[in-house]
N, C-alpha and C positions, 0 to 999 in steps of 0.2 A: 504494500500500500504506500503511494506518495507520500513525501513528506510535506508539509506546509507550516508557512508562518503565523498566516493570518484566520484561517480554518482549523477544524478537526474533522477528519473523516471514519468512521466508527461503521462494523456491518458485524448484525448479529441476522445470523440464518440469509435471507434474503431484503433483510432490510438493510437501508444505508444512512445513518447520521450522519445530517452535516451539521455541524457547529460555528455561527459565529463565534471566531475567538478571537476578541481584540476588548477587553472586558475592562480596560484602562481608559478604553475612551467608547465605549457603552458599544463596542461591536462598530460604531461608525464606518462605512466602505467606502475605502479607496483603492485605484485602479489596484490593487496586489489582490489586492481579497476578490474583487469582481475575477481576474486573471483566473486566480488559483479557482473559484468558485465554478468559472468555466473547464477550466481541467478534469474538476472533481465530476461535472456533468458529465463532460465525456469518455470518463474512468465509471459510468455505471452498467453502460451492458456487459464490459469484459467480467467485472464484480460480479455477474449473475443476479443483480436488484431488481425487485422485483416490485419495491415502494419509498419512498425514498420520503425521510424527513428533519424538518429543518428550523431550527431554534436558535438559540442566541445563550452564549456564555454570561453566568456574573447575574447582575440586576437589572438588564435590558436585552431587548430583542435586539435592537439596533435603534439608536438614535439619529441615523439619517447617512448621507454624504459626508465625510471625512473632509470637509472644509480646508484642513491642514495640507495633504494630498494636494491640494488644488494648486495645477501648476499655470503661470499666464506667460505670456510670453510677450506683454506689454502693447496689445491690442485693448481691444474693448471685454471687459468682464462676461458680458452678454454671450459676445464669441466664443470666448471661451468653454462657459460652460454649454451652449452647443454643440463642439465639439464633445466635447465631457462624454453629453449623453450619448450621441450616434457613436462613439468609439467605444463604448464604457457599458452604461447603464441598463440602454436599451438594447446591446443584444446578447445581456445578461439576462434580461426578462423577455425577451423572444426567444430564448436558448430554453429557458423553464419551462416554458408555456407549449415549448413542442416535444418536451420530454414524454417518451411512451410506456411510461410508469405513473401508476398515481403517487402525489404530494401530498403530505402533512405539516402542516406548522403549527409547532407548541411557539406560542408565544406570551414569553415572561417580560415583565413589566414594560417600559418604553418600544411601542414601534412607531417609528417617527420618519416622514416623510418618506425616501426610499426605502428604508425599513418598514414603514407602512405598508408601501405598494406589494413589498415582498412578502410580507405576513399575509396580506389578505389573497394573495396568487396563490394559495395551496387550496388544493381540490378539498379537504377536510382540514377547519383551522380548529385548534382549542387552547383556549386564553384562560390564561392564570387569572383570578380574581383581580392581582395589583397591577394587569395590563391594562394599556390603553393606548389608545390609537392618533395621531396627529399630523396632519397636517398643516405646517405652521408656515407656508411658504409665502403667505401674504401678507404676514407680520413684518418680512422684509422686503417685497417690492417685488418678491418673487411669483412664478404659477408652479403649482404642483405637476411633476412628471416624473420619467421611468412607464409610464403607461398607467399614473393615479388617476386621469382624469378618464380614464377609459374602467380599470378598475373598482374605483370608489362607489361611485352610482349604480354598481351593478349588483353591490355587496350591499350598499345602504339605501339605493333607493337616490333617487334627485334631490329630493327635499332636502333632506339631513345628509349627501352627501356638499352641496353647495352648501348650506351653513359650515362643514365642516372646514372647507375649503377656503369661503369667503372671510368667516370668522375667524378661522386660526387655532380653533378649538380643539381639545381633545376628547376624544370620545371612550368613557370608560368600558372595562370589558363587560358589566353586565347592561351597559346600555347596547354594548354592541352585539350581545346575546339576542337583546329585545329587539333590534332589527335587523336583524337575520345575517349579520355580518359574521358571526363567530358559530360554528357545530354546536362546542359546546363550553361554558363556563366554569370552571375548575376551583377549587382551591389551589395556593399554590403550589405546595407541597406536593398535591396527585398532578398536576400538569403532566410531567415527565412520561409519568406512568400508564394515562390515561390517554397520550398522543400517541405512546410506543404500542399501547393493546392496539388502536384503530390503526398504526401501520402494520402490524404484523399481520391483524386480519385482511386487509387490503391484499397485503404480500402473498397470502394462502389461496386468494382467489383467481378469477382467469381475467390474469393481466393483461391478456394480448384484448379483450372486449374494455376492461377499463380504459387502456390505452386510447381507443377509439372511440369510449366517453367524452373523455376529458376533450379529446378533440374535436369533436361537433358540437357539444355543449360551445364553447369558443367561437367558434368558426358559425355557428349557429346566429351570433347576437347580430353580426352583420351581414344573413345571405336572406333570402327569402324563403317564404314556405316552401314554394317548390325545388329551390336548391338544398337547401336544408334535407330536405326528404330524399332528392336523389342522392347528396352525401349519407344518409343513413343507409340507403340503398349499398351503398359501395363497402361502408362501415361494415354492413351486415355479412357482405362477401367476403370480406377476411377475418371475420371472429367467425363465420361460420363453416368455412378452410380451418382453422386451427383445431389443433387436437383437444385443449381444452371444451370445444363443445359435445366434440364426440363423447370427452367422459363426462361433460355436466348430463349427456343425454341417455349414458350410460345409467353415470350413479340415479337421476329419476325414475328408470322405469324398475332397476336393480334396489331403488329406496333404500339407500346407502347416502351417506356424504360424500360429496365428490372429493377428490382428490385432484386438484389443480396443480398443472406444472406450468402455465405462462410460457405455454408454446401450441 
């Protein structure tokens, strides 16, 4: 297993921990950790992962962009952090978003701005009681991105994702339970616990159809009915090629539990 600075990568059975590890400065991400974060993505099929999840070291999930990181080269700030994203950020979370495993995010206390975005990107999230959620990019002049503004409203709704947004606010984790942002709300002590049970059971089932969940559900927000459906159409042709259907279809008529190999 790679070594890293700014990550942990951990696999029990078929699952894979990633850890934010930079717990001195609340996990904040700068280009090492996006770098190494992208490696870790593409070290998951040799791994044999089969669910993959992802939290944060210390007393935060992540506190946002690593400010310090920020390198200029004596243009305009704006510039800059344009480049940032399109080099950096965003095909750190188009790299996620087309992983063909389901995501978990335990997230413990601060997830903030691109930590934000990244928390709420997991197909099942569960927040620790003392999390919460912020978008704080208006408070300095800034717009939320990393794909927040695509994110955010989808997980809370317009309403309260625009206050979220406009105001600068943070949204606690049992408020974010009540609007359907969070699976489920934790103590914090079970967080760990209780992310690891729903990756592990994720991991036991027929990966190769969640795969192709996670993916139309996505792809779903922007096509239309009818595309939509001939994507499930296509979906359907290769979860139903794979051999995990043959034994889900097995173990039903055999009224046994299936035995899923995510192949």
């Amino acid at each position: 297993m790679a070594d890293y600075n700014t990550i942990r990568v951990d696999q029990t059975g078929s699952v894979v921990t990633l850890t934010l590890n930079k717990p001195d400065k609340m996990n904040a991400m700068g280009p090492e950790m996006v770098g190494e974060m992208l490696k870790a993505f593409d070290a998951l099929p040799g791994m044999g992962a089969r669910a993959l999840l992802i939290t944060g070291e210390g007393r935060g999930f992540s506190s946002g962009a690593d400010l310090s990181a920020r390198q200029f080269d004596g243009g305009k700030p704006g510039d800059a952090s344009r480049r940032s994203l399109q080099t950096s950020f965003n095909p750190l979370m188009l790299a996620l978003a087309g992983l063909d495993i389901p995501v978990v995010t335990a997230v413990n206390g601060a997830a903030a701005g691109i930590g934000c975005t990244l928390a709420l990107s997991g197909d099942l999230i569960v927040a620790g009681k003392s999390a919460y959620f912020l978008q704080a990019f208006v408070n300095i002049g800034l717009v939320p991105d990393g794909g927040a503004t695509w994110v955010l409203p989808k997980a809370a709704g317009i309403p309260a994702a625009m206050e979220a947004m406009l105001l600068g606010e943070r949204i606690p984790a049992d408020r974010a339970y009540e609007l359907g942002m969070v699976n489920r709300c934790v103590d914090d002590d079970a967080l760990l616990d209780e992310a690891r049970a729903l990756a592990e059971r994720l991991a036991n089932g027929p990966t190769v159809a969640m795969g192709q969940i996670r993916r139309l559900v996505r792809n779903a927000q922007s096509q239309s009915l009818s595309d939509a459906m001939n994507a499930e159409a296509e979906a359907q042709r290769i979860a139903g090629n794979s051999e995990d259907f043959v034994e889900g279809v097995t173990a039903f008529l055999g009224k046994r539990e299936a035995a899923f190999k995510g192949k």
